[in-house]
N, C-alpha and C positions, 0 to 999 in steps of 0.2 A: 422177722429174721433177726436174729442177736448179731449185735457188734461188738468185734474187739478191735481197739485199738495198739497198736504195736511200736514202740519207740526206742530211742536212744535219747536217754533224758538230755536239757540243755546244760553246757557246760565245757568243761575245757577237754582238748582233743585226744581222745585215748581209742585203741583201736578193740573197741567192746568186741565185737565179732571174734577176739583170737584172744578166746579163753585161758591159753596157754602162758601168754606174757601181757595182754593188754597195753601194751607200750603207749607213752606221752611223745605225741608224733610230733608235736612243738618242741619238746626237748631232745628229738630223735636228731642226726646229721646229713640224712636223706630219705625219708621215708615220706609217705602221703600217705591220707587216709585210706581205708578198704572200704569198698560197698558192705552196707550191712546185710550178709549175704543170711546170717543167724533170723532176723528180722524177713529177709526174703524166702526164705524153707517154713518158715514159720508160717508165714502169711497164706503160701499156698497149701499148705496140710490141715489151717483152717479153713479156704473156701473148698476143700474136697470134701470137708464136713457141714459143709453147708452154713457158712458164718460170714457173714460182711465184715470187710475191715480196712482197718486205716492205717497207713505207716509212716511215720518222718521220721527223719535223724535231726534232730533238734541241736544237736552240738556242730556238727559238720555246717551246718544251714546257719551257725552262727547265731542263733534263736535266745530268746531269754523266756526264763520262767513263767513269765504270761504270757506268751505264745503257746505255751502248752497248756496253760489252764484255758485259755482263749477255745482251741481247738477242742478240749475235751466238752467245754459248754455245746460246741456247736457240733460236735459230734454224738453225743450224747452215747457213750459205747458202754453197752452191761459187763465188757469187761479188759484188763488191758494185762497187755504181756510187755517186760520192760527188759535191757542188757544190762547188770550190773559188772563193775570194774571190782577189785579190792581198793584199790583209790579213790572211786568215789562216791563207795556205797553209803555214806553219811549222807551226802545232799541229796543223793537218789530216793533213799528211804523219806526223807522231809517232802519232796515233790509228792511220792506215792501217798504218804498220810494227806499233804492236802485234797488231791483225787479224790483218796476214800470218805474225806469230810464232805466233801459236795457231792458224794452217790455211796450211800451207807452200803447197801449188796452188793456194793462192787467187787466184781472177781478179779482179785492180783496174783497175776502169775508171774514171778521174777526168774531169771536164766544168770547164771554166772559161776564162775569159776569155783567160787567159795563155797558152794551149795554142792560141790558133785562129793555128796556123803560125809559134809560134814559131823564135829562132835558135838557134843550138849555145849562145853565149853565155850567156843566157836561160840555158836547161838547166842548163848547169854549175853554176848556183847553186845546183839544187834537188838533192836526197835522194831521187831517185826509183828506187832497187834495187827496192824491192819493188813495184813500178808494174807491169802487163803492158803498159794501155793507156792513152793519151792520146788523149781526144776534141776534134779542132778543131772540124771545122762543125759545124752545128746538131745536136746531140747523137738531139734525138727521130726523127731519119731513121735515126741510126747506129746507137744502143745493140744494139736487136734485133736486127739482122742481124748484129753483131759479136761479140754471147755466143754466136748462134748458129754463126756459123762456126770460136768459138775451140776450140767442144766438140764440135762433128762434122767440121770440115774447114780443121784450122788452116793449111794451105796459101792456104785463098783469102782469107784475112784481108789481105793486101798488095792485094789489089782494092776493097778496101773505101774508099772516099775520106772525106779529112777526118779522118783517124787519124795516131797517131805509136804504131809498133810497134818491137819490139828484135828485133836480128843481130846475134849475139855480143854480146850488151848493149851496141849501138850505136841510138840510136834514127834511124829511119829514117823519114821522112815518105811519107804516100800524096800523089793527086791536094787538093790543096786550091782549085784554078781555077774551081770554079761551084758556084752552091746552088741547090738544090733549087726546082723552080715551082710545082707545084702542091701550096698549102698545105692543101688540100681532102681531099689523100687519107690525112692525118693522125687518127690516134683523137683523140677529145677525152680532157682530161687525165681520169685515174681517181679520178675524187671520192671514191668510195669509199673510197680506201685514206686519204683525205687528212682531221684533224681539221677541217672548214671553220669550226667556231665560233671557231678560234685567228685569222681574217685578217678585219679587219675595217676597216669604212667609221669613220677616225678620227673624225668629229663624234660618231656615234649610234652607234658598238661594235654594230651590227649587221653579221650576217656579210658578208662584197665578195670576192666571186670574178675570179679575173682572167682577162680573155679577149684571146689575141692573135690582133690583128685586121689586123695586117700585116707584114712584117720586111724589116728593107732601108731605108737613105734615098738619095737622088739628093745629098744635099745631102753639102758638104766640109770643114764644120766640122772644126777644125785638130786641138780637145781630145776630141773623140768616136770609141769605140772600133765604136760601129756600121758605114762601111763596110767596117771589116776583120773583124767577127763575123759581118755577117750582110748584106752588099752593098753595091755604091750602085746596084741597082737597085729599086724598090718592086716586092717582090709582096703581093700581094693577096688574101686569103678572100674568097669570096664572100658577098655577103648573106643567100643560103639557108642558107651551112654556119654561119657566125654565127650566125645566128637558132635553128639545131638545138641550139647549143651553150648557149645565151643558155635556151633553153625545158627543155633537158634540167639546168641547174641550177636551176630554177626549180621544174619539176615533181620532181624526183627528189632535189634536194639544201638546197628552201626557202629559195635564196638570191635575193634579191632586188635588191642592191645589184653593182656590177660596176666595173671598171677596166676599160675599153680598150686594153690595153696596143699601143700602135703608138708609132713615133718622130715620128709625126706624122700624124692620125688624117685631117688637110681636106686633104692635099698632092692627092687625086685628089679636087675637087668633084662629081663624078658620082657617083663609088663613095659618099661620104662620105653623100651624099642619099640614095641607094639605100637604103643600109643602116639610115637612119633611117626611111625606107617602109616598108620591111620590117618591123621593129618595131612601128610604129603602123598598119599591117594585119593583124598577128596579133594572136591573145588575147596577146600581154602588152603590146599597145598603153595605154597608162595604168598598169600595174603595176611597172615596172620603173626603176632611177635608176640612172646610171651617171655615170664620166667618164673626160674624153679628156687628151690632147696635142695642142696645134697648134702648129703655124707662127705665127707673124704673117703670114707670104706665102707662098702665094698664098692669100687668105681674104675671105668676101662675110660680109656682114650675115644674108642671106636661110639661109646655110648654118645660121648659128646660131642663128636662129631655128627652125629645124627640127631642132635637133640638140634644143634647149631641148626642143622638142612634144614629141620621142622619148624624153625622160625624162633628159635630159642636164641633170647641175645645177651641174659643175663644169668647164672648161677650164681647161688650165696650158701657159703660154707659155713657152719659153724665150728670152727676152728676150739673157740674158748679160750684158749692157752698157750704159752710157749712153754710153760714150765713142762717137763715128764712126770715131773710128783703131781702134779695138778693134774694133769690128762690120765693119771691113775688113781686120784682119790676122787675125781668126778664120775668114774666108771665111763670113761668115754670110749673108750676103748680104741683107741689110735695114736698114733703118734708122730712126732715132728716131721718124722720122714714123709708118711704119709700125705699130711699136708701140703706141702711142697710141693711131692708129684702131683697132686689133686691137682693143684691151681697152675704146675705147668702144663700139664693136658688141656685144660680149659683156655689157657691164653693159647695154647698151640692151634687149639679146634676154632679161634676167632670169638670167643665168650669173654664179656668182662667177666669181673668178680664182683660181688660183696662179702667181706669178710668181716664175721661178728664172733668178737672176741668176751670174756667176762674176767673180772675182776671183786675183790674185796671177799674170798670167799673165809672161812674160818680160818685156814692154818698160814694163809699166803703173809709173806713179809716183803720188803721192801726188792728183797732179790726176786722172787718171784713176779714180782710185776714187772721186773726191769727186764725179765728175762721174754715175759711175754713182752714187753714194748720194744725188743730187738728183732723179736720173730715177726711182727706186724710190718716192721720196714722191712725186714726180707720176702716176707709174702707181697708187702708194695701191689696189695689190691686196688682196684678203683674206685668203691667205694668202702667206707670201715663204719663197723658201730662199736661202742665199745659201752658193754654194759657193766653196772654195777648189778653183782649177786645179791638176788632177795630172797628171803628165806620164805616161800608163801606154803601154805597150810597144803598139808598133805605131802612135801616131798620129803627126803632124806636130811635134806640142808638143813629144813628149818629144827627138825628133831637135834641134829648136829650143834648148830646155834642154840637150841636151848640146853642143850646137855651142857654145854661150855660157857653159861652164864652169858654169851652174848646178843641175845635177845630177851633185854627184863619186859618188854612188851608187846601191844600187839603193833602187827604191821597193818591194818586196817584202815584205811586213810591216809595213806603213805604214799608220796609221788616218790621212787626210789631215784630216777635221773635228775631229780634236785637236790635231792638230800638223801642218801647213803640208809637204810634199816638197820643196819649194825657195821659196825667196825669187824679187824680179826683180833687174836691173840695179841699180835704187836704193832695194828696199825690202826688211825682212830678214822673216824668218820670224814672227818675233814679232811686228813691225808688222802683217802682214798679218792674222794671226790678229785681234791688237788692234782692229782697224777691221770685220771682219766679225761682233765679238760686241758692239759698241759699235753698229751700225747697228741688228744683230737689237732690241737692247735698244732704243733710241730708236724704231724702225718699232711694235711690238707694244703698247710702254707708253704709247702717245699717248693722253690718255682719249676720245679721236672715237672712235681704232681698237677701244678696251676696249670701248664705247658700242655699235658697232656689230655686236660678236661679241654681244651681249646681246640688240640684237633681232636676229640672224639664228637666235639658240636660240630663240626663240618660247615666253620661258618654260618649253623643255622639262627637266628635271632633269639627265636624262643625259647631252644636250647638253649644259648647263652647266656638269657634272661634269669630260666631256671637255676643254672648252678650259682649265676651271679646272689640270687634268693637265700636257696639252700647253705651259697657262703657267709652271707649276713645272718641268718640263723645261728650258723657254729658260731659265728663269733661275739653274735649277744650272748648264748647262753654260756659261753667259757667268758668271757671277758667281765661279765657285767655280773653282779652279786644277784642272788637269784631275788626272785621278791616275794620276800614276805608279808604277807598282811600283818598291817598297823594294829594292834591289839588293842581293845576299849578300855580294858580295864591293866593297872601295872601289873598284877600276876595273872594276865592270860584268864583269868575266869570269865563267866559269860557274867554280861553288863546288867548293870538295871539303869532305864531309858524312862525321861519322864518326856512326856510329848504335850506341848501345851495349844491349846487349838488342836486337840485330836479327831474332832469331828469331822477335819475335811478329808476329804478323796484321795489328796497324795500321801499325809498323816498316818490316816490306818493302812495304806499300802506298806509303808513304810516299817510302822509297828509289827505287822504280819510276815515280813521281811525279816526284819531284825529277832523276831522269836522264834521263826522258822531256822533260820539261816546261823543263828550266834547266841542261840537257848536265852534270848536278851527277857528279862523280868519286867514289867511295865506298869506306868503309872500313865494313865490318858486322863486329860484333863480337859477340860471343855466348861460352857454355859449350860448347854442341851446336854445333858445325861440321858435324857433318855434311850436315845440311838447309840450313844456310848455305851451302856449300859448290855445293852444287845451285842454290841460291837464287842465288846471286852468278853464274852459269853462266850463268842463263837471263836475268838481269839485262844485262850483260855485252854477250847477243847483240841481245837487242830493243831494247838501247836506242843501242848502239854505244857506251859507255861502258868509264872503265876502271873494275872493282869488285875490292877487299881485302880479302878474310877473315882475321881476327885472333884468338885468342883471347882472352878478356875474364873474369875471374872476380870480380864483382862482391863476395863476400865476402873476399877476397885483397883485403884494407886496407893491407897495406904492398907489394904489385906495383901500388899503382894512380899514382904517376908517375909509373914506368918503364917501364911500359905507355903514358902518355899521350906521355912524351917519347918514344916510341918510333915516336908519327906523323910520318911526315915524308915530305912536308912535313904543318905544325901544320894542321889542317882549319879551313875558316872557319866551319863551322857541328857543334855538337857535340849530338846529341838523344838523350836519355836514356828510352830506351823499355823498361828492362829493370823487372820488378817479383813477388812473389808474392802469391798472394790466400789463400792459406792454407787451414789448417780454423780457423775460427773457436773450435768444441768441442774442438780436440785442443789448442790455444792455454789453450784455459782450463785446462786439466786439466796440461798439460806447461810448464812457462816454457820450455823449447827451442825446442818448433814455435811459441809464443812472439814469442821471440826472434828464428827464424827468417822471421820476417816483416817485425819491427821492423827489422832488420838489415838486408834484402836493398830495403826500399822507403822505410828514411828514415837508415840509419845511413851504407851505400855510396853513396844518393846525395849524403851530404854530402861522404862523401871526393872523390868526382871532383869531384863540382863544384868545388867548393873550388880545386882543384888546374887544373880549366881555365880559373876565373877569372883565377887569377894569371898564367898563361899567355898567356890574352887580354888580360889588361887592359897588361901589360908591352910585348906587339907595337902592343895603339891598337886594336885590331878583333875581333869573332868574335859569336856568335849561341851562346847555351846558348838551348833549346829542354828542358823537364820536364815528361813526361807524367802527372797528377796524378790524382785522382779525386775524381769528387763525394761519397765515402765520408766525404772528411776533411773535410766543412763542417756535418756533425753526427752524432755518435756515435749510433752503433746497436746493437742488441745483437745482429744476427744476423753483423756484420764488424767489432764494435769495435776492434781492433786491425789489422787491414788500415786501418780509417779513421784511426786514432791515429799510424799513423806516415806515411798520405798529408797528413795534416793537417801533420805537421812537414816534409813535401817542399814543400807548397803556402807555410809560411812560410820556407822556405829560401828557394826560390826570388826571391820576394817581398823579400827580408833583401839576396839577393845584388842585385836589381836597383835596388834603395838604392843599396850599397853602390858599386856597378859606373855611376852614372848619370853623363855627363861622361866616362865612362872611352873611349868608341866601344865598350863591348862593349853587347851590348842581352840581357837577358834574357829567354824567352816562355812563361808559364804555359798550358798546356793544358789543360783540367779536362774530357776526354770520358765522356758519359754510355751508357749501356748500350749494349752494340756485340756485333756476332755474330764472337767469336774464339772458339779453340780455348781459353782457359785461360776463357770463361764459358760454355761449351760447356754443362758441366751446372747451367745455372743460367736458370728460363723468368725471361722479361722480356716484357712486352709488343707485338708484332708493329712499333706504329705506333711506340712509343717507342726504338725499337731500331734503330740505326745501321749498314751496313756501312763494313768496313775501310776500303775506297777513300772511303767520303762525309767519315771522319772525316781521313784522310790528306789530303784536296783540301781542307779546310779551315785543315788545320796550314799547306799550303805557301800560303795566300791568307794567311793571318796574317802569315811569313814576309815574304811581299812587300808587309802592309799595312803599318798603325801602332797597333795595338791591341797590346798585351802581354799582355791575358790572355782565354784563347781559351776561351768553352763551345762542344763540340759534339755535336750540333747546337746550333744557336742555342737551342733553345727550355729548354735545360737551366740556362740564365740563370735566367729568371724561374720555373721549376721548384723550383731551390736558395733561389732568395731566398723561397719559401714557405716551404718547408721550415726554413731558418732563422727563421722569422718565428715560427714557433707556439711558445706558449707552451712552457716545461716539466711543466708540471701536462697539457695536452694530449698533450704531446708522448708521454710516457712509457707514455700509454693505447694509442696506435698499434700496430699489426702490422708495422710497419718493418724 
């Protein structure tokens, strides 16, 4: 039986599932994740085809990049289906190339927004060799029948509609002209596979399943990628297969709480009623809370009131605007009035609100926002989002923006709720930003509004826990300057990294890291070339980089200038990974073996260093990087001398980045704690406390790009040492250490 494995690469929190906006739910003001319900329809329209598979959400679960390659080892899957974002289809693409470097036939199948009938153009930007397939329309139609034909009848794979498949590595579009009607005859998503306690109802962190309850809008909203993802005609589930879907997470998965996910849940007042009969004529009539999306128009009193009985506690309007020139050059087709009444009917029927507003669009000026930031305190919703307008591929906006010279590039790797994609005519990027985190702050901080989040908790803890959270969120990311990574090089280009001692485990993790993740150039030096040599090959190919193997002989104190003058060009980041752990007992008994340890881990690294400072400090720029141990922050008697000379690398270090501050060079202590390499191979450490390569390497390069210069990892190896320094010596000396 074939296996596909199904993901949401690891990374930072975007809501992949909602093709439409993809939202940065860490930059959002009250949002939580959604179950990956895309990954769930997926999974069960492959096993109707007869396919095993595997699914995690690797960002939500908080996972790093070796945890997916970990999983894919031990999954061993002939092919994987992934959720791309437009945010961060860069790193996504780099995890997929390493995939396809460790299983050459592997089938990639990617879903996302960008793909639904993209241009050549488009394309050309992206890295997609190792891609088979590109899903356009609605994926959960496609998946199954398209593994299925790619492995028993790759001929009929060009009949398949809503795909992008290669000719001669030419990519070649199928039908993209119509979607699917009947939503009925879909599996519900595979709860099973899916953690449901990770997606939760933000007030009460109780689990919220998400159910779609229709796809498609009629409406022509200018910035919205829905009619080109998924219509502008409304279709429609029926009340019964909702309600099957509604009861079967109820009985079988104890979730109680729900999202409707529809783009507009009241646009058919019939169906909209229906479906809330349905509900309060079945047994979960009274047990179940949900919420919608609506319109403001077309929308009655009476509908919400019945939406209310059926256990509706929440509606979110997309408002957009205060302005009328805006609510008419967006094609929204409503207006101020209508707003109004929308959200007094709803506060009338006992419904909060969310109201989601937009900003920074082409023509808006400083009046227009002002005029929207008057109408936001008049609505005085309960909760507000307030987005900045992105212009993404395929809508009106973006054609708009470019017509108007305000988009000279791509938005492709763009978090837009950090940083703004384009300005308007008369307002720049930064203004815009500055007015949407100055509104959040003035809307949320009102003491009515704080007053009123307090009795809508009802005294309950959790609740209050929650907004307490959600309030510390808004006000890192309005307060605090967003962060940016530290760049390697002074104009932003990608680095050249010479790695000396690159033969060890955490090293070429490292290197693999850094060429994957920051297109870094590489020079790996070492004794043993051999393995290097291989190492740099496989390097080389997965990552599309250039890599150099050099020799390096770290005891050879008077080759080690001309060895370093020997790089050229000078590398802007230079990481000192080479080291020995010795016999502690053969140390004692020999001063050689000694010696031979003193030597190779505090005496060589002060020659290079030494000699790369001056190097650096003379150009204005460069990165020493010395990998150190927590051995040399208190003598032991089982490695005193492996400690005694990491103890003098840790104050070299330390000495040089005195020395070197003001210079533009930056020095970065590393001090990693027990890790699973070949030179501790025979040495047990404890399962939980023990690191791999990759976790400790994906730390080094977050150092790299933070501002912190001296790195324990894992983190927890911090307050670990400072015990361990802390006990007495009369204590100390009693220990088993």
């Amino acid at each position: 039986m074939k296996k596909i494995m199904l993901f949401y690469p690891p990374g930072r929190f975007y809501q992949r599932g909602e093709d439409r906006s993809q939202g940065n739910v860490e930059q959002s003001t009250a949002t939580s994740m959604r179950a990956p319900n895309d990954l769930g329809y997926a999974a069960a329209t492959l096993k109707q085809e007869g396919f095993a598979v595997f699914l995690r959400d690797y960002q939500t679960e908080r996972c790093a990049p070796a945890d997916l390659l970990a999983d894919f080892d031990r999954e061993a899957p002939d092919g994987i289906f992934v959720s791309i974002t437009n945010s961060t289809i860069f790193n996504d693409l780099t995890l997929v190339r390493q995939l396809k470097a460790k299983k050459p036939d592997l089938l990639v199948m990617l879903k996302g927004a960008i793909f639904f009938d993209p241009d050549e153009a488009l394309l050309a930007q992206l890295d997609l060799a190792d891609v088979t397939y590109l899903i356009g329309l609605e994926s959960d139609f496609i998946v199954g029948k398209l593994a299925k034909a790619h492995f028993d009848d790759p001929s009929s794979v060009p009949a398949i509609r809503g795909i992008l498949y290669k000719t001669d590595g030419v990519w070649t579009k199928t039908d993209f002209a119509s979607w699917e009607t009947d939503l009925d005859s879909l599996p519900f998503p595979d709860r099973s596979l899916i953690k449901n306690a990770l997606y939760v109802r933000p007030d009460t962190g109780e689990p919220q399943a998400t159910i779609a309850t229709s796809r498609g809008c009629p409406s022509a909203c200018i910035f919205c990628m829905t009619p080109k993802i998924s219509g502008k005609k409304l279709r429609l589930r029926s009340p019964e297969n909702i309600l099957a879907e509604l009861t079967d997470c109820y009985a079988n998965h104890g979730i109680r709480d729900f999202f409707f996910k529809s783009d507009t849940f009241t646009f058919d007042p019939a169906w909209t009623r229906a479906v809330c009969q349905a509900i309060l004529d079945s047994p979960l009539g009274g047990k179940i809370r949900w919420v919608a999306n609506s319109k403001v128009k077309p929308l009655d009193k009476d509908t919400l009131v019945l939406m209310k009985k059926a256990g509706c506690w929440l509606v979110a309007f997309g408002y957009e605007s205060g302005s009328p020139e805006t609510l008419s050059r967006i094609h929204k087709n409503t207006t101020i009035n209508d707003n109004l009444q929308a959200t007094k009917w709803a506060k009338e029927a006992g419904l909060l609100t969310f109201g989601f507003f937009l900003i920074g669009l082409p023509w808006e000026t400083k009046e227009h926002l002002e005029t929207t930031r008057q109408h936001i305190f008049e609505l005085d919703n309960d909760f507000l989002e307030l987005h900045i307008a992105i212009p993404y591929y395929g809508t009106r906006l973006n054609e708009i923006a470019r017509e108007e010279g305000l988009l000279p590039g791509s938005v492709l790797g763009k978090d837009y709720f950090n940083a703004p994609t384009v300005g308007t005519s008369t307002l720049s990027m930064e203004e815009i930003e500055a007015f949407r985190k100055k509104t959040l702050l003035d809307f949320h901080l009102r003491p009515s509004y704080i007053a009123r989040k307090l009795v809508q908790a009802g005294g309950n803890p959790k609740i209050i826990a929650n907004y307490a959270r959600f309030g510390l969120r808004l006000l890192k990311n309005t307060l605090m300057p967003p962060r940016r990574p530290r760049a390697l090089t002074p104009d932003g280009t990608p680095p050249r990294v010479a790695i000396l001692g690159a033969n060890s485990d955490i090293a070429l993790a490292l290197a693999r890291q850094l060429a994957a993740h920051d297109h870094a150039s590489l020079v790996l030096a070492s004794r043993d070339q051999d393995r290097l040599n291989a190492a740099a090959v496989d390097l080389a190919k997965d990552c599309d980089t250039d890599v150099a193997v050099r020799h390096f002989d770290a005891l050879d104190f008077a080759g080690h200038a001309a060895f370093f003058d020997s790089l050229d060009p000078m590398p802007d980041v230079l990481v000192l990974a080479f080291g020995l752990l010795g016999d502690q007992a053969a140390g004692q008994r020999d001063f050689a073996a000694a010696r031979a340890v003193i030597d190779t881990n505090f005496t060589a690294a002060a020659s290079i260093l030494e000699i790369a400072a001056d190097r650096f400090a003379k150009r204005g720029h460069g990165t020493i990087v010395g990998l150190t141990s927590p051995a040399g922050e208190r003598g032991r008697k089982s490695n005193y001398l492996y400690g005694a000379a990491k103890a003098g690398l840790t104050t070299l270090l330390s000495g040089l980045r005195h020395r070197l501050a003001g210079s533009g060079v930056r020095v970065v202590t590393v001090i990693p704690g027990w890790t699973k390499t070949r030179m501790t191979a025979a040495t047990p450490t404890p399962e939980r406390l023990t690191a791999s390569p990759e976790r400790v390497a994906g730390d080094i390069r977050k150092a790299l790009h933070g501002k912190a210069d001296v790195l324990y990892t894992p983190w927890f190896w911090r307050p670990i040492m400072a015990l361990v320094r802390a006990l007495p010596e009369k204590l100390f000396v009693k220990t088993n250490l």
